[in-house]
C-alpha positions, 0 to 999 in steps of 0.5 A: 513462509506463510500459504498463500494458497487459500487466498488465491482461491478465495480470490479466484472464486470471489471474482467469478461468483461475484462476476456472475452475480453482478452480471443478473443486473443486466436489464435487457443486455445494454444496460448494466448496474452502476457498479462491477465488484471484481475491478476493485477485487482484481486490485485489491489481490494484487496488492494483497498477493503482488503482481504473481496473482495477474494470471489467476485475475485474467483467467477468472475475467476470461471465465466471468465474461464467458459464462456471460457472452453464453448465456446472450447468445445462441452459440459461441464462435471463435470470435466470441472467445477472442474478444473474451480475452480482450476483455480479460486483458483489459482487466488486468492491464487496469488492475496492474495501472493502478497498483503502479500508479498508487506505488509510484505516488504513495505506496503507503496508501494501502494501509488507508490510516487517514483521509489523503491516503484513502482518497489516494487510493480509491481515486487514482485505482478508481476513476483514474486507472479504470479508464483502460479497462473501459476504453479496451472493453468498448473497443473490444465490443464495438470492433465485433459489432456488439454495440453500434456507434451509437452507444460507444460513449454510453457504454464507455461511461458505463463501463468505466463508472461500475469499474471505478465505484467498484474499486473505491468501494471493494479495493478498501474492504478486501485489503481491511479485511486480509492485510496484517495489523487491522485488528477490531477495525475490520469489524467496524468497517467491514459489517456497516460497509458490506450490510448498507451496500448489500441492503442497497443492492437488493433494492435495487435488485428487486426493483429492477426486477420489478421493471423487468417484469412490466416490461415483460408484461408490457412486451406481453401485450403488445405483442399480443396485440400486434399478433391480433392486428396481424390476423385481422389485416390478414383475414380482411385481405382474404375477405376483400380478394374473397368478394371480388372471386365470388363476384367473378365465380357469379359472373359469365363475364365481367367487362374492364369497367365492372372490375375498376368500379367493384375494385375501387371500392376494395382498395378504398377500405383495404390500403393494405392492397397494393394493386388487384388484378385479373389473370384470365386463362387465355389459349393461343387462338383467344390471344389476339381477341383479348389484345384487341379488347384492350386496344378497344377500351385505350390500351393501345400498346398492350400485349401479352409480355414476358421478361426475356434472358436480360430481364426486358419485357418483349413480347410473349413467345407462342405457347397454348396458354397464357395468363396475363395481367389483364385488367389492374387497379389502379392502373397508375404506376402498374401499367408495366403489369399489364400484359405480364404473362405470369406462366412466363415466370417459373416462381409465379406459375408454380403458384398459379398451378398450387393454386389451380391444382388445390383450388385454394388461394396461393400466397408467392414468395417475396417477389420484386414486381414488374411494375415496382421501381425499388428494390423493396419486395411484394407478395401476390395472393393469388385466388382461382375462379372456376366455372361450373359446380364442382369447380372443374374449369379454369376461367383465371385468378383474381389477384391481390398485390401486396407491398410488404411495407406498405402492410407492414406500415398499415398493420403497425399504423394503430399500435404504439410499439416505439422502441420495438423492430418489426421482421417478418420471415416467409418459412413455409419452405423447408430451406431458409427462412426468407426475410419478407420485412425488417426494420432498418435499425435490426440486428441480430439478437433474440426477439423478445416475441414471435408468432406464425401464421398461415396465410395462403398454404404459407407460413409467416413468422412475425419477430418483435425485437427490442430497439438498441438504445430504446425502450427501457431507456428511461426506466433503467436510467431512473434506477441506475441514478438510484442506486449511483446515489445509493452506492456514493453514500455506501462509499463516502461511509466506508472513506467515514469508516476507514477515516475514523477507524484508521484515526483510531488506529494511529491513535492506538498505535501511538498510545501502545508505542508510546505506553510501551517506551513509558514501560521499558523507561520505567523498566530501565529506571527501576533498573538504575535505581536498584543498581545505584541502590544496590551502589549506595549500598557497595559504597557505603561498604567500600567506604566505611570498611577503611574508614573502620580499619582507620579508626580502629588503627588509630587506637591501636596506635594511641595504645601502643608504646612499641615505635616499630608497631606504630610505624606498622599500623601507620603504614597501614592506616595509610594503605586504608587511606589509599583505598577510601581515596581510590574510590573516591576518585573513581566517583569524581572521575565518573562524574567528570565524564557524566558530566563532559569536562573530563579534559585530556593532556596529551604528551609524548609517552615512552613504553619502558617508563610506563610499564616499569611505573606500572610494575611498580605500582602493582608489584605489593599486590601481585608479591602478595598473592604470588602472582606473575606479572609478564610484560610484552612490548616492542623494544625496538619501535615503536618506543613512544606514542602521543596521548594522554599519560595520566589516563593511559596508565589509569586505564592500565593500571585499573585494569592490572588492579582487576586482573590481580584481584580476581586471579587466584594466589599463583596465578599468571597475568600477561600484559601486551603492546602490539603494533598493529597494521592500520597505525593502532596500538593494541594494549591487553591485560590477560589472566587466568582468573575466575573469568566472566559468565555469559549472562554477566558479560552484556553489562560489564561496561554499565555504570555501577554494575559488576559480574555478580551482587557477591562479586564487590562483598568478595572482592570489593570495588565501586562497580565504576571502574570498567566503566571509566576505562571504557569512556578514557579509551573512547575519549582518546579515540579507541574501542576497548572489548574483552573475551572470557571464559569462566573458570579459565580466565579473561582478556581486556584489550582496547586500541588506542591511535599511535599518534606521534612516536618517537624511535629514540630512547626515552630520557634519562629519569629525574630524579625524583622529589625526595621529602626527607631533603625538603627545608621549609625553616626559611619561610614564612607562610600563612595558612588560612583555613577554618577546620581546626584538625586541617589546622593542625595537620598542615602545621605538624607537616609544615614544621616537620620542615622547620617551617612554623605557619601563622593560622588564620580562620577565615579569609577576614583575619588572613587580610588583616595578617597579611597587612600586618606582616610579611608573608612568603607564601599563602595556603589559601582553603576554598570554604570558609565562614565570613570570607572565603577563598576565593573572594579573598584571593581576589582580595588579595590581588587588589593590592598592588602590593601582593602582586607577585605573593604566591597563593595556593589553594586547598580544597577537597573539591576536585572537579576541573571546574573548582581548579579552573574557577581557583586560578581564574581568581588569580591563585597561583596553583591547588592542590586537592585534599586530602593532603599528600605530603610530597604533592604539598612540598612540590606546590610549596617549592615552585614558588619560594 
């Protein structure tokens, strides 16, 4: 079994690194590049290793996604890792959508060989299958407030956009790269795709990072500038709150109208100011006189105040001093303010005594005012004035109100920072930090710049943040359409690339299958053509060798003078004839069945009959070689069965021919009957002769062939005969096989259905045709046929049967006779000049006259075709050359 380990790893690896990398596209955390490399990797795994790989694609997601969440936030909770693995499982629930999606539709697709097919797979894995990924991940980050409500939709389409390119680009290069059968088009696919996407991802790179750096710059000077507006506000407050403590450090006593008058021109240049107050240090005897002061010049209600347990303003309480808000400007909307004893609040008094204590203006924490309907917060910068050089008596403390978001709006008023928030943070103390202002749209990320600046013996930190869903909006979304055109142009070349190469694949791949099957013909002609050479050869020996014994018997007959030696060469002259015909039946026969017109005669066959003609048929050979002949067959039932005698006992008999002859003088051949159980008769042929080698038993049953080249010198034959047995035995339903041994012997069986039988005894044998009683002296019979010698053989057989035959040369002079004489009889030859046979047969049938004159055909054409066409012309009856004598007389007597 292959490892596949080494490809787990690269795909764990590749995921994470290229996870990494692809997350350095990131502008400013809410936009990401227009393409995410591990979705179309976590795919391309699954089909490449199954879905065994799922876990390894969840922990490298888990991992990526991690390592990112790290590096943008300050710490990870609990929530950080659990929506991490929501992630990760959302990635792998795509990855598994898609691999059953395109195994459902098209499961081929992977091999990505044409355009339907790779389109198949880039979309459906793609934009179809991605949806999940991204709907789980905007969920995931919208459920732990990651993103707002307000980029839901945006950060969807993002998301499912760069998974979707991801897979229709990198889904297709990783399975060219690893699946089997690619061969060079992993080159030609690989290096244009990957080069042309890596070109255009650098570009982008680079330019993103060139927006990144103007950014950078342009946060750089703003925040710069917002740093300078700050101090500058800052330091014209200290300046305004600083003239108006030297006016009373100038001053024995400045009256309600002196104070409205200097203050109006404060506030007129400083809008910064909410208010400005005056805070004397009143003892307990001045308390009454101040009051009345106030009711002198319209404040007629005024006293000095303090906030009592439920936050109501009642009157002072009696303590040796107070300060109390006594003048205000403007007085519209503070005067809840005047009166206030600011000693009656501990945060307030704690500031007024830093400052009495350190003789330097105060800043307070961030306080709701008195006077202040809203929830929003204020600060006072509190300034003592002292009498006297050195500063040694208290007289009170000037006092600038100051509306935090009045200053910060006033701060921000000249400055373009669009798409920027604003916090302002007190942290002078060593607790917390207290928020003094912060825009309505913050949340909580790191700011993109910060700076401190004492300001009253406190200490202010100023925070700028970059707005959700502002700033480089527009800059990101010019070069995220950039390269979203640069990334379809790397994926309608990759789908060009897979067309053309996976056009040329098929191409080649047909071109080899079908080179290969030319190959293997030409390998399997060749071969027929060796053996049919190698036959021609055979047969030319097979036939030429009795034809030679022939010839050569013929002279010694003509030589000889002794009867008996005639007799004894005739004989065998006539063996030699039995040879060449048994080789010329097979041809006839092999062709019957190459051709499909082998037709079969079914009729009832007895057992006893049959193996006792068979016996017969071989008992000069087996009496020749010493050889054995044993015969196993049932002799109670079945007695019969139903097919096709003459080729039942020709499959029989070549089978006994083949034993006898490669079995050894002395040696034992066994031939069986079984009945076996599913209605099959089982017929065996056993010997113990020379057997068969292994390498030659594959080809036993070809045309044409035998065991080996030596076997038909040895032991003769056409090479047809197994051949023709295992067609007969086919064509009469059965299977035929064989096992042996070489050196030990062979057994042929075949099975044949038993058919029809009969348990009665087979009927008594006719007598069989005897030639020695056959008189022809009585009939008169017309032979018409052309080849001289045919001529004589037929009349010396004829008269030998007292019969004297008119000779007729063609089918012209055999009309002409017949017109002339009488005729009992008509041998009619197929193939003659002039006229022949047939035609004149049919003749012959024109004339009432002939109706019933008998015609026998003579030919040594012996396809089924050539006796069917023979009696269609109306001929009585054919018998096939060469002449067998006893065959000649049957024919003869059936009809006179």
């Amino acid at each position: 079994m292959h490892n596949k380990t080494p490809l787990y790893l690269l795909v764990f690896i590749s995921y994470i690194f290229v996870g990494i990398i692809s997350n350095s596209f990131l502008v400013i955390g809410d936009y990401p590049a227009s393409i995410w490399p591990p979705a179309g990797i976590a795919l391309g795994a699954i089909f490449l290793l199954g879905l065994r790989v799922i876990p390894l694609i969840f922990v490298a997601a888990f991992i990526t996604n991690f390592v990112h969440f790290d590096s943008t936030t300050l710490y990870l909770s609990f929530d950080d890792v659990f929506k991490t693995a929501l992630i990760a499982f959302g990635v792998s629930a795509q990855a598994i959508l898609g691999y059953w999606l395109i195994n459902r539709i098209n499961a081929s697709a992977i091999a990505l060989l044409n355009l339907k097919s790779s389109l198949q797979l880039m979309l459906i894995g793609g934009p179809l299958s991605c949806i999940v990924g991204a709907a789980i991940g905007t969920l995931t980050l919208f459920s732990f407030d990651v993103i707002n409500a307000n980029l839901v939709l945006t950060t969807f389409v993002n998301w499912w956009a760069g998974d979707a390119m991801g897979v229709m680009i990198f889904t297709p290069l990783l399975l060219v790269a690893f699946l089997p059968e690619q061969g060079s088009r992993r080159l030609q696919v690989l290096l244009p795709g990957l080069l042309v996407y890596t070109v255009i991802s650098l570009l982008f790179y680079f330019q993103l990072e060139n927006i990144k750096a103007k950014t950078r710059q342009d946060i750089e000077t703003k925040s710069q500038i917002l740093q300078l507006s700050v101090q500058q506000q800052i330091q014209k407050i200290k300046s305004n709150i600083g003239l108006l403590e030297a006016y009373y450090e100038s001053s024995d006593y400045v009256n309600y109208l002196e104070f409205m008058n200097f203050t109006d021109k404060q506030l007129h240049f400083s809008q910064e100011i909410a208010a400005i107050e005056w805070i004397p240090k009143v003892n307990l005897a001045e308390r009454s006189k101040r009051e009345n002061e106030l009711h002198q010049i319209g404040f007629q209600e005024f006293s000095f105040k303090e906030h009592d347990g439920q936050g109501n303003l009642v009157n002072a309480a009696t303590r040796d001093v107070y300060f109390p808000v006594l003048f205000v400007n403007p007085v519209q909307g503070n005067e809840a303010a005047l009166g206030f004893d600011l000693a009656s609040n501990s945060t307030r008094a704690a500031a007024l005594n830093l400052a009495a204590r350190t003789k330097k203006p105060v800043l307070t924490q961030p306080l709701n005012l008195v006077q202040q309907q809203d929830s929003s917060l204020s600060v006072l910068y509190i300034v003592p004035i002292f009498t006297g050089q050195p500063k040694v008596t208290l007289k009170g403390y000037v006092l600038g109100v100051l509306h935090l978001p009045k200053l910060v709006d006033t701060i921000l008023a000249p400055l373009e920072l669009s798409g920027f928030n604003i916090r302002l943070l007190d942290v002078a103390d060593n607790l917390a930090a207290k928020v003094l202002y912060q825009d309505e749209h913050y949340r909580s990320t790191e700011p993109v710049f910060h700076f401190k600046i004492p300001f009253g013996q406190r200490v202010w930190a100023v925070n700028l943040y970059q707005a959700e869903g502002q700033g480089l909006q527009e800059s990101w979304l010019n070069q995220y359409m950039v390269q979203l055109v640069g990334l379809l142009f790397v994926w309608l070349l990759i789908t060009f690339l897979l067309l053309l190469t996976g056009t040329n694949l098929q191409i080649s791949d047909q071109v080899y299958k079908q080179t290969e099957k030319l190959r293997l013909e030409k390998q399997k002609s060749d071969k027929a053509n060796k053996i049919k050479s190698e036959f021609l050869a055979n047969m030319s020996h097979e036939i030429r060798t009795p034809i030679n014994g022939i010839k050569g018997l013929h002279y010694l007959v003509l030589q000889q003078t002794d009867m008996r030696k005639v007799k004894e060469y005739i004989h065998q002259a006539e063996n030699a004839v039995d040879v060449l015909l048994k080789v010329l039946n097979d041809i006839l026969d092999f062709s019957k069945i190459e051709a499909g017109k082998l037709q079969l005669e079914y009729s009832e066959v007895y057992f006893t009959a049959l193996f006792s003609q068979l016996e017969t048929l071989v008992r000069t050979e087996l009496n020749n070689k010493d050889i054995t002949l044993l015969i196993h067959y049932p002799k109670i039932s079945p007695l019969s069965m139903f097919t096709d005698k003459i080729r039942l006992k020709q499959v029989l008999l070549n089978l006994l021919n083949n034993a006898i002859k490669f079995t050894e003088p002395d040696g034992k051949i066994e031939l069986t009957m079984v009945q076996l159980d599913n209605k099959q008769l089982r017929f065996s042929v056993k010997d113990n002769g020379i057997g068969i080698a292994d390498l030659a038993q594959k080809q036993l049953f070809d045309a044409f062939t035998q065991a080996d080249n030596s076997t038909s010198r040895k032991y003769g034959g056409t090479g047809l005969g197994l051949s023709i047995c295992k067609h007969l035995v086919e064509l009469m339903g059965g299977k035929i096989g064989f096992v042996s041994e070489l050196n030990v012997g062979s057994e042929f069986y075949f099975t044949l259905p038993q058919g029809e039988f009969s348990t009665d005894e087979a009927p008594k044998t006719q007598h069989e045709f005897n030639i020695d009683e056959v008189s022809l002296g009585q009939f008169r019979i017309l032979v018409a046929e052309d080849n001289p010698l045919n001529q004589k053989v037929i009349s010396a057989i004829l008269i030998n049967k007292g019969c004297t035959p008119d000779i007729a040369e063609n089918g012209l002079e055999a009309l002409e006779m017949l017109a002339q004489r009488k005729y009992d009889l008509v041998l009619m030859d197929i193939q003659m000049p002039l006229l022949d046979g047939l035609a004149t047969t049919e003749q012959i049938r024109l004339n009432p006259q002939f109706k019933n004159l008998p015609v026998i055909g003579l030919s040594a054409n012996a396809m089924d075709s050539d006796v069917v066409n023979a009696l269609a012309v109306g001929m009585n009856d054919y018998v096939v050359k060469p002449l067998d004598p006893n065959k000649l007389f049957k024919a003869i007597l059936k009809y006179v």
